[in-house]
C-alpha positions as CSV (number, residue, x, y, z in Angstrom):
1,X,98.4,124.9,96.3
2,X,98.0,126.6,92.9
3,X,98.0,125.1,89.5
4,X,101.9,125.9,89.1
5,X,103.0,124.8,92.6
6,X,100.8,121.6,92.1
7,X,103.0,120.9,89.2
8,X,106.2,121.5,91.0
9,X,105.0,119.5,93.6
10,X,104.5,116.7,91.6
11,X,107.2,117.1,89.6
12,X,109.4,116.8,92.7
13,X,107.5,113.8,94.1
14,X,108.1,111.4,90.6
15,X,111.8,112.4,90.5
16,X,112.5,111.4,94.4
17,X,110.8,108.5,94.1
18,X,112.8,108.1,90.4
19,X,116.1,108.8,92.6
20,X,115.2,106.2,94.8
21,X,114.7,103.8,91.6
22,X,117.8,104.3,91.3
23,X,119.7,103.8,94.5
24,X,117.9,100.4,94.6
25,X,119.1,99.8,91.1
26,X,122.7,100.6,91.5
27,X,123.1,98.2,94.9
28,X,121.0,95.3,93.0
29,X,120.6,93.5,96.7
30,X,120.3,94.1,100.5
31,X,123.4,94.6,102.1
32,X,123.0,95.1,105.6
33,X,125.0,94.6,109.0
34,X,122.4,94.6,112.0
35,X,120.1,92.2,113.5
36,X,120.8,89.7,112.2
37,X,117.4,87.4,113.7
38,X,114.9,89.9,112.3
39,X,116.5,89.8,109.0
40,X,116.4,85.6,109.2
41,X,112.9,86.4,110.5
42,X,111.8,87.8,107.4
43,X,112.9,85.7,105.2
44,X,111.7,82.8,107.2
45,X,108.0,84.8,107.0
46,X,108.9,85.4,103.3
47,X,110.1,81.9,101.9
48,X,107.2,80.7,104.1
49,X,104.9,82.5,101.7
50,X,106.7,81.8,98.8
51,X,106.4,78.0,99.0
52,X,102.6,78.6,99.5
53,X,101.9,79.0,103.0
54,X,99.7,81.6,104.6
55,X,100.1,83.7,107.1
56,X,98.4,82.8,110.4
57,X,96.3,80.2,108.9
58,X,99.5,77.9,107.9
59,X,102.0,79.4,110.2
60,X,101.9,81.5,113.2
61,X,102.6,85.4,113.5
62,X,101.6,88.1,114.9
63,X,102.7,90.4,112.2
64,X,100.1,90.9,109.3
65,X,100.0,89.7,105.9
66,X,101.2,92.6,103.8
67,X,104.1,93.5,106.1
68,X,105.9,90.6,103.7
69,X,103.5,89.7,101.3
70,X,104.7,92.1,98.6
71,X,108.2,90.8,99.1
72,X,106.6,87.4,98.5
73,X,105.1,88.3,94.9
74,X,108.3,89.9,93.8
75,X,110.4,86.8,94.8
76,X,107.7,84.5,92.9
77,X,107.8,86.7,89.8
78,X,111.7,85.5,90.1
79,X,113.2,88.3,91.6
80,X,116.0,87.8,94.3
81,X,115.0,87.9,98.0
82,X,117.4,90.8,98.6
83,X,116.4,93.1,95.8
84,X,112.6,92.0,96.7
85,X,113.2,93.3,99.7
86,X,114.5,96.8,98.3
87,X,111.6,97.0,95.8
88,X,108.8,96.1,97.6
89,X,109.7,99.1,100.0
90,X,109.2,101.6,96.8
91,X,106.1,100.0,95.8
92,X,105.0,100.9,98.9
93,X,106.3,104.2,98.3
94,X,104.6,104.5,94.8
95,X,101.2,103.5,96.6
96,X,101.2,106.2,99.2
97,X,102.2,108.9,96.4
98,X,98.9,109.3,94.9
99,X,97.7,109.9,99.2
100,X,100.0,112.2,99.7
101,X,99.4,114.3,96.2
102,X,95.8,114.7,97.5
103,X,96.4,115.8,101.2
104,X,99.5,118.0,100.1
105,X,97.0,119.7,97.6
106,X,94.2,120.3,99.7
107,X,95.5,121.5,102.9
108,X,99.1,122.9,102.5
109,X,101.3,125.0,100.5
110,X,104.2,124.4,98.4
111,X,107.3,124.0,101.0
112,X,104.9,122.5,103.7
113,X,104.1,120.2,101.0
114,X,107.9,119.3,100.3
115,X,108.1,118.9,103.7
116,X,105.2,116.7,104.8
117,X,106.3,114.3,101.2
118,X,109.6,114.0,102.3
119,X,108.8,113.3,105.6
120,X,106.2,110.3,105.0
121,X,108.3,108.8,102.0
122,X,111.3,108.8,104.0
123,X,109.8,105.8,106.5
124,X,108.7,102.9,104.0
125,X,112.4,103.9,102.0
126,X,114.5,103.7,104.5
127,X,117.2,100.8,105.5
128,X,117.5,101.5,109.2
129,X,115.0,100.2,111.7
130,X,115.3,103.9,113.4
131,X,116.9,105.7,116.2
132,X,120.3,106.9,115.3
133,X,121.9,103.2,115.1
134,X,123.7,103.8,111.4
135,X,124.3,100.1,110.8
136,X,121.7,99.5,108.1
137,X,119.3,96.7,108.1
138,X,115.5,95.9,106.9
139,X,114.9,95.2,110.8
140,X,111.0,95.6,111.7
141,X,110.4,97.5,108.5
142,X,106.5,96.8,108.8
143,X,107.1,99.5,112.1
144,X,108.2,101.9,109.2
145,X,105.7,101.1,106.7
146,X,103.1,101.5,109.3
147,X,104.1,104.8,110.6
148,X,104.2,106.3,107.2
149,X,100.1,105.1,106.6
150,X,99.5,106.2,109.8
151,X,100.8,109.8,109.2
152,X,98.4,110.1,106.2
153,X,95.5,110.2,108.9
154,X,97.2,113.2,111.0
155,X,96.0,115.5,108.5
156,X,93.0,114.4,107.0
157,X,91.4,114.2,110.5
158,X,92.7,117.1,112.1
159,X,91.9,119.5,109.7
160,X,89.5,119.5,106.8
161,X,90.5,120.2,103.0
162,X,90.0,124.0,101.7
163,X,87.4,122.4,99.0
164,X,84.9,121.3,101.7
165,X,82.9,118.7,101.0
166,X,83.8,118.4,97.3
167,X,87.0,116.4,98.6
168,X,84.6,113.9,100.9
169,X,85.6,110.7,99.1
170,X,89.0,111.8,98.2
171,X,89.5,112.1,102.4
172,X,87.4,108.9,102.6
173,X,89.9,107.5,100.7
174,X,93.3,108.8,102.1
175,X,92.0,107.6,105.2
176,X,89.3,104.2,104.8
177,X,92.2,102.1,102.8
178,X,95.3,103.1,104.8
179,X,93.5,102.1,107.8
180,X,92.7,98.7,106.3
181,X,95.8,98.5,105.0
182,X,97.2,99.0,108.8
183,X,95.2,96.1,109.9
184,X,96.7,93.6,107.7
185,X,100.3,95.1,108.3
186,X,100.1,95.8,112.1
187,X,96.9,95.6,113.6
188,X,97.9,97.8,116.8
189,X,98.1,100.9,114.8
190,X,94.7,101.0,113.6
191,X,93.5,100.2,117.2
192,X,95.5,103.1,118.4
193,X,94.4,105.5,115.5
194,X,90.9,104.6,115.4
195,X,89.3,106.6,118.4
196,X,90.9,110.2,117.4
197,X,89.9,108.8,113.3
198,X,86.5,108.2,114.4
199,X,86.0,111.3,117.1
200,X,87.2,113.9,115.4
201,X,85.6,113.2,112.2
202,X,81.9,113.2,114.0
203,X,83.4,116.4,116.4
204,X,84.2,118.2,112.9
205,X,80.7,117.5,111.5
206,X,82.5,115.0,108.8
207,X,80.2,112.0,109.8
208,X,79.9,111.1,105.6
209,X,83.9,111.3,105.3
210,X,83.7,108.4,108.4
211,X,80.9,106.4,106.5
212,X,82.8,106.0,103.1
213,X,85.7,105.7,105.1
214,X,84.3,102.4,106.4
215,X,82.4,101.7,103.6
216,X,86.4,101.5,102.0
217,X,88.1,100.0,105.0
218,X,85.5,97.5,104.8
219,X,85.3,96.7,101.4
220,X,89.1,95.6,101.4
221,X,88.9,93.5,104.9
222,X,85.9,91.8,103.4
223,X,87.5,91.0,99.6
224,X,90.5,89.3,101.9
225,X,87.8,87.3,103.7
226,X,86.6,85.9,100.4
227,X,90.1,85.4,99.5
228,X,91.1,83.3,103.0
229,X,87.7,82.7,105.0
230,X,86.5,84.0,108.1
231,X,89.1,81.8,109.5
232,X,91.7,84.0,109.3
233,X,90.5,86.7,111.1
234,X,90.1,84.0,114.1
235,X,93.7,83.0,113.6
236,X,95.3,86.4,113.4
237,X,93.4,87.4,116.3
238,X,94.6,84.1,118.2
239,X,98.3,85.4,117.3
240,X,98.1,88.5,118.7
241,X,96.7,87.2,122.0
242,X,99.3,84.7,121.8
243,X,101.8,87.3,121.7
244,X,100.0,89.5,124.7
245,X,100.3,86.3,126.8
246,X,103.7,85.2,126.6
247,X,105.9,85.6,128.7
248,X,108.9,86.1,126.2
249,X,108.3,89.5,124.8
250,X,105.0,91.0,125.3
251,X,106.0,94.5,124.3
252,X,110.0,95.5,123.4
253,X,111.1,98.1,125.6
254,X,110.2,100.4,128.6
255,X,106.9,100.5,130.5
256,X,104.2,103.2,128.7
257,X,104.3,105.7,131.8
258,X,108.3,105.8,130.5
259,X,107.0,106.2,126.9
260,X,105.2,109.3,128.1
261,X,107.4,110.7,130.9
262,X,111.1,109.6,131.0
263,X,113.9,111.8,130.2
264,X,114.0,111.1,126.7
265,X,110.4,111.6,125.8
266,X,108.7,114.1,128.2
267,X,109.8,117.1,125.6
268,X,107.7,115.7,123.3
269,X,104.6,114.8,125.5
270,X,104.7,118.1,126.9
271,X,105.2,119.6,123.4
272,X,102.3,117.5,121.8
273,X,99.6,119.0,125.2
274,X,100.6,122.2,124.2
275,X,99.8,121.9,120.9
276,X,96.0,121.1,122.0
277,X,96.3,124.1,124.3
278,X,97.0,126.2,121.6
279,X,94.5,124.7,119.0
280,X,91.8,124.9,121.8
281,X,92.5,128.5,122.5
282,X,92.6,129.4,118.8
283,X,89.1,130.5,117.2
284,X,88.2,127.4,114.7
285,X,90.8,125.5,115.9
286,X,89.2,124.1,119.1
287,X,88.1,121.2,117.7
288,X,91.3,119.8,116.1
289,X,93.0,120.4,119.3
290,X,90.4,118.0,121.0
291,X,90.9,115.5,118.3
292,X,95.2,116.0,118.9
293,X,94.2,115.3,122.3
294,X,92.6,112.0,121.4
295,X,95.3,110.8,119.0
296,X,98.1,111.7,121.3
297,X,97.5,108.4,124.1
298,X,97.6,106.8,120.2
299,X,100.6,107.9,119.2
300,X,102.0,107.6,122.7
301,X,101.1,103.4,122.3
302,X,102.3,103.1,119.2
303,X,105.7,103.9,120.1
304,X,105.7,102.1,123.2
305,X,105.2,99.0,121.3
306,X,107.7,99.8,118.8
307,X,111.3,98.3,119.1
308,X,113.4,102.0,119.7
309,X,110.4,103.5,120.8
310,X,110.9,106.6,118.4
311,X,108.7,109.3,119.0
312,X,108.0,109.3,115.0
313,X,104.6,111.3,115.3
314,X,106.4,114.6,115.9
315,X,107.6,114.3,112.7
316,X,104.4,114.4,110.6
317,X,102.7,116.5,113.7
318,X,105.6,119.0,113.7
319,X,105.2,119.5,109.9
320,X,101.4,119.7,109.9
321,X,101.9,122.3,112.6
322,X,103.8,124.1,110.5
323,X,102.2,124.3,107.6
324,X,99.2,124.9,109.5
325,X,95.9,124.3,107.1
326,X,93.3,126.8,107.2
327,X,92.3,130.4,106.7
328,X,94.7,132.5,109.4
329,X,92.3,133.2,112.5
330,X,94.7,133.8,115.5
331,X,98.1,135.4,114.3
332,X,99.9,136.0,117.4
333,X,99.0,132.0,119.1
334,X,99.6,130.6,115.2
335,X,103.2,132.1,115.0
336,X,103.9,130.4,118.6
337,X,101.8,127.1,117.6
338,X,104.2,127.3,114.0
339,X,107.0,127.3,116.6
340,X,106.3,124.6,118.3
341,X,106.1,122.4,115.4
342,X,109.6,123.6,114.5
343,X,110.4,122.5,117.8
344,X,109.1,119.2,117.2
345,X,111.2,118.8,114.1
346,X,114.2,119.6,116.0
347,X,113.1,116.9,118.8
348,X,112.8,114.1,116.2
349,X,115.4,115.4,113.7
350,X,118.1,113.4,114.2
351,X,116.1,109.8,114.1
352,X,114.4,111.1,110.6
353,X,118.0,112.2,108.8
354,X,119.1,108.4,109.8
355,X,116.3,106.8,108.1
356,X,115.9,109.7,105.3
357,X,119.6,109.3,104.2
358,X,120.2,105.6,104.9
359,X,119.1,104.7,101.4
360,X,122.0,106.7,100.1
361,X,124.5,105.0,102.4
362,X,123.2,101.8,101.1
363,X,124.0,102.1,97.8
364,X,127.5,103.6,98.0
365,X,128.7,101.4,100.8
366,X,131.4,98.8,99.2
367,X,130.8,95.4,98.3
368,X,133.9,93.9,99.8
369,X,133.1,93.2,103.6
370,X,129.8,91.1,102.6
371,X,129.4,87.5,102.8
372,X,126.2,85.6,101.5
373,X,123.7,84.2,104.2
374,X,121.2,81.8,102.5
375,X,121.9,79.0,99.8
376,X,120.4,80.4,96.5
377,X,120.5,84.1,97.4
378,X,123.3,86.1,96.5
379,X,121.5,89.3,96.9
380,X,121.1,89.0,100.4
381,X,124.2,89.7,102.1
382,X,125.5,90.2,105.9
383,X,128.8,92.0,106.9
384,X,131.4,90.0,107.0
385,X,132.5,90.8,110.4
386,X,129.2,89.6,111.7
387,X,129.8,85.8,110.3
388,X,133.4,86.1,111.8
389,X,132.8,83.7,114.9
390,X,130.1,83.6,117.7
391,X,130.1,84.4,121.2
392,X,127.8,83.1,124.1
393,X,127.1,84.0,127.4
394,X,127.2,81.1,130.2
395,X,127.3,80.7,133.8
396,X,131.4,80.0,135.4
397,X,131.2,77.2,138.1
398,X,130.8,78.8,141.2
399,X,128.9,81.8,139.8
400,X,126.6,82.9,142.6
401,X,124.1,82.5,140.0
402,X,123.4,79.5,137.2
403,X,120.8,81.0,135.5
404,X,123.0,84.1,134.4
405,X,121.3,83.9,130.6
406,X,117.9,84.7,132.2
407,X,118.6,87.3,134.7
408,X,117.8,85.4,137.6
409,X,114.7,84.4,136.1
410,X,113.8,80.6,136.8
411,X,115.7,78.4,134.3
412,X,115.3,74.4,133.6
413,X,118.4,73.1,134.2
414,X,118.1,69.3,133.0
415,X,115.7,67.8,131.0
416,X,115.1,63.8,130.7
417,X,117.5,63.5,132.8
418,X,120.0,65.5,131.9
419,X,121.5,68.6,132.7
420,X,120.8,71.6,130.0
421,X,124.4,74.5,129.6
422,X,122.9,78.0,130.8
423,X,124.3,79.2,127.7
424,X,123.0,82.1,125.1
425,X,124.3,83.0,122.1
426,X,125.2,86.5,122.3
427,X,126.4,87.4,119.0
428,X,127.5,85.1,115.7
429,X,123.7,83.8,114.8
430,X,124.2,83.5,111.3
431,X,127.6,81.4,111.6
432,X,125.9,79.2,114.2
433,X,122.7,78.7,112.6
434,X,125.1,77.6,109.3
435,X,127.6,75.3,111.8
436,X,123.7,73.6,113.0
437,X,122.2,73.1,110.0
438,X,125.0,71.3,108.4
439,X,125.3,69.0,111.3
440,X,121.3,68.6,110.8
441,X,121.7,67.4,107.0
442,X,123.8,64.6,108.1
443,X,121.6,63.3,110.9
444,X,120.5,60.2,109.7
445,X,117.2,60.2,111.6
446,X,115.7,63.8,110.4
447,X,116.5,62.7,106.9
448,X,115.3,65.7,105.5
449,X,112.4,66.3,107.9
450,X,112.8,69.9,109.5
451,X,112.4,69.0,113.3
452,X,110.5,71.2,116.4
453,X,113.5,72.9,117.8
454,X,113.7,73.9,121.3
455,X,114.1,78.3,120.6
456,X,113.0,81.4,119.5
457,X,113.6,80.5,115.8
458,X,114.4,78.1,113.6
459,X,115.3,79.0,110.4
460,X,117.2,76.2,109.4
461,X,115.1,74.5,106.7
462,X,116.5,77.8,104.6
463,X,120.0,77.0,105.0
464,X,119.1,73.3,104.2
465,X,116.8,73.4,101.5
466,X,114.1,71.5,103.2
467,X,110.4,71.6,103.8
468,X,109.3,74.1,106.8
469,X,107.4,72.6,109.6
470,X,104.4,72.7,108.7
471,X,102.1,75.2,111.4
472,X,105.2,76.4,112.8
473,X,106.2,80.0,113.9
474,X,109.1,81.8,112.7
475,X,109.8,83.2,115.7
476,X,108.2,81.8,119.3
477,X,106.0,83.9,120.9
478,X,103.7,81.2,122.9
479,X,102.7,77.4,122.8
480,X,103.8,74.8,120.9
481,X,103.2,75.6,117.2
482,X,103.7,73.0,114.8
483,X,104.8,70.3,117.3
484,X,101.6,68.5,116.7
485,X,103.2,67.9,113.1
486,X,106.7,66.8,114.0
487,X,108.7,63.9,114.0
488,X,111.1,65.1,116.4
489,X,112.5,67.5,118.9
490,X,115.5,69.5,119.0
491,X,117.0,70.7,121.9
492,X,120.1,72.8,121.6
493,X,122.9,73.0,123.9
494,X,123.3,76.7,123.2
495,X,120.1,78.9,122.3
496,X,119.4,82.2,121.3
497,X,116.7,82.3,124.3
498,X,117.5,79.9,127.2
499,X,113.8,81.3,128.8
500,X,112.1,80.1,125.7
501,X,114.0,76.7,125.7
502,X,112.6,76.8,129.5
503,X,109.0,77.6,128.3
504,X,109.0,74.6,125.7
505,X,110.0,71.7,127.2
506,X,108.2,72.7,130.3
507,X,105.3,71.9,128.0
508,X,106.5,68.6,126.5
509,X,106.6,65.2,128.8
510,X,110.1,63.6,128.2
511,X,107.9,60.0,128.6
512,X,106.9,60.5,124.9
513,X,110.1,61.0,123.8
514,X,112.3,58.6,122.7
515,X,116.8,60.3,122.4
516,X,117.9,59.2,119.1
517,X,120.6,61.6,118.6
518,X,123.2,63.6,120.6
519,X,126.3,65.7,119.8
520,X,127.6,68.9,120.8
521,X,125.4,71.0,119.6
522,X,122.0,69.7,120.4
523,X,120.0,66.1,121.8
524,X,117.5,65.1,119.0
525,X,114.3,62.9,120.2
526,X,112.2,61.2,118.0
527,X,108.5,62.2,119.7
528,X,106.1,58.8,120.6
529,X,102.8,59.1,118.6
């Protein structure tokens, strides 16, 4: 860009992210009405931070640190958990800005430019987890916020700036600290980048762009070691095995080969292998269609690990495509490679107007049909309907099957002796989770003491007030985290996860258990030591 469309550009990039300001300040809280358990889940990591734990070394998960960490800070400067929520998405914004100026400037035009900004600061601002699901929620945001670092790297590695080698560190930098930054937020993405990063800067004769690149990368993965100790890194990395072993929920939706060839994604497989077809056959082109070739199994993971599954690298793909950097060497094949990013853009449209407009639903959508979920935080707030009642799912008698919750999957059906309800909440989470912490508060042998419960979650010290379990998970993966530290056990009658419930006490001998407490929502033991 020149000097004058450098200043429009940049003039247009403070006043969206001033708009967005805005929209956050007018709602002054989260306001959402969809999934409900990752929204508990990230307040759980949140709160777990905020009373001084750390991630993976105090508690276990398999998402990284700075997914909720910035939430964290903001909530211990005294902001409210809901509008932390809302502002640290723009600080994330607000960090990626000065990224974006630098790529935007160096590679494209003006309206590419407009394009590419929109496009990446759409994903960390948005209140929908993706697809075209218009209920808004904060659900797997750290899917969002990772896509949008991710997308700075499309660029930089595919083709190099117009300044040459003057721009070395800039690119260095565009691409060394989002790529750290992916590690600590969700380590798969910079597993999946890293080989078409690393290839097709040494294919592109960059090799000093990949060395201060490191040199970056490193520099912030080392500072956090001095922070938390090598230790960490061995925790995390036991977390993310622990999720790759269990037998809950080692990846959220279809198989990869579906991710590359099922109905609803082979347009944009085939549209991504034509793309390298194109750059190859292109003079000065042939090796960014190599490194496209390299990213695309990346991209391909990426999504097939992502709850929804969206596609979201056609976006920034499409758009780089369009704006095409570089001097014009093939007319005739760039006009039908231009196309084809259009046609990418028209594949992934519809997913990118839900999350690029849900920020404006957010803030005009009424107040009125919200209820509060946790004690102490009026600024996070569920819709109304969704604390109305809860509904379950449970086997009839005579039901050719008893293990209807699981799918025919094998099911415990008693435990110490007694039988355990094939029975799953379906929907009413929140309501439940408020009907079984109150019963909690009045159990006379917890006294305040959060127990090991018996389910995917347990975010019930929130609703309480009380300590967390100390090495506990909010949300089961694998194991028994934290049981080592509690008094007792809680089994509910009804669970969010009756496999789970199966996978827990199939690890715990009832011998060292001792039933101090039962009602009809759950058997409490006190555990032998």
């Amino acid at each position: 860009m020149n000097r004058t469309d450098t200043g429009r550009f940049l003039a247009l990039l403070i006043g969206y992210l001033g708009v967005q300001a805005l929209l956050i300040g007018l709602r002054g809280g989260v306001y959402f009405g969809y999934h409900e358990a990752d929204m508990i889940h990230l307040a759980s990591l949140t709160m777990l931070e905020v009373e001084g734990q750390v991630a993976h070394l105090d508690f276990s998960t398999p998402i990284g640190e700075w997914s909720f960490s910035p939430i964290s800070y903001l909530v211990r400067a005294g902001m409210g958990l809901g509008q932390a929520m809302l502002w640290s998405q723009w600080a994330v914004a607000l960090l990626i800005a000065p990224a974006l100026a630098w790529i935007c400037w160096s590679r494209f035009t003006f309206w590419p430019s407009v394009a590419v900004a929109l496009v990446v600061l759409s994903l960390p601002l948005a209140l929908v987890y993706g697809t075209t699901e218009i209920f808004l929620s904060l659900s797997m945001h750290y899917n969002r916020w990772a896509w949008a670092l991710a997308f700075l790297t499309v660029p930089v590695v595919l083709f190099p700036p117009v300044q040459g080698r003057a721009g070395d560190w800039a690119d260095a930098a565009v691409l060394g600290l989002p790529m750290a930054m992916l590690v600590m937020i969700k380590l798969t993405y910079a597993v999946a980048l890293a080989p078409a990063c690393i290839l097709g800067l040494l294919l592109s004769g960059r090799a000093r762009v990949l060395l201060r690149a490191l040199i970056l990368a490193l520099a912030v993965l080392a500072g956090i070691t001095l922070v938390h100790g090598p230790g960490y890194w061995v925790a995390y990395v036991e977390d993310l095995f622990g999720v790759m072993e269990s037998e809950v929920r080692s990846h959220p939706g279809p198989s990869f080969a579906r991710i590359l060839l099922s109905p609803a994604y082979t347009l944009g497989t085939l549209a991504g292998l034509a793309a390298v077809f194109l750059l190859r056959a292109i003079p000065g082109r042939g090796t960014s269609g190599l490194t496209l070739l390299i990213f695309l199994p990346g991209f391909a993971y990426i999504a097939y690990q992502n709850y929804g599954n969206d596609p979201l690298w056609l976006a920034m793909l499409g758009i780089t495509l369009l704006g095409l950097p570089g001097p014009e060497a093939d007319p005739d094949r760039e006009r039908i490679l231009r196309s084809l990013g259009a046609a990418m853009l028209v594949l992934i449209g519809p997913v990118m107007l839900n999350l690029g407009y849900s920020p404006i639903r957010h803030a005009l959508q009424p107040e009125a049909p919200y209820e509060q979920v946790l004690p102490g935080h009026p600024d996070f707030q569920v819709l109304s309907r969704r604390m109305a009642g809860t509904s379950v799912a449970r086997a009839w008698e005579g039901s050719p099957t008893q293990s209807v919750t699981t799918q025919n999957l094998t099911l415990l059906e008693e435990f110490d002796g007694k039988p355990l309800p094939d029975c799953a909440l379906e929907t009413g989470l929140l309501p439940y989770f408020q009907v079984m912490s109150a019963r909690m508060a009045q159990s006379e042998a917890l006294a305040g003491r959060m127990p090991f419960v018996a389910d995917s979650f347990s975010p019930h010290w929130m609703f309480l007030g009380w300590a967390p379990l100390p090495g506990g998970t909010p949300w089961y993966y694998s194991g028994l985290p934290g049981y080592e530290n509690a008094q007792h056990l809680l089994v509910p009658h009804c669970v969010t996860n009756t496999k789970v419930r199966t996978i827990v006490l199939g690890q715990v001998d009832p011998e060292t258990l001792n039933l101090v407490e039962e009602n009809e929502l759950y058997r409490l033991y006190e555990i032998k030591r």
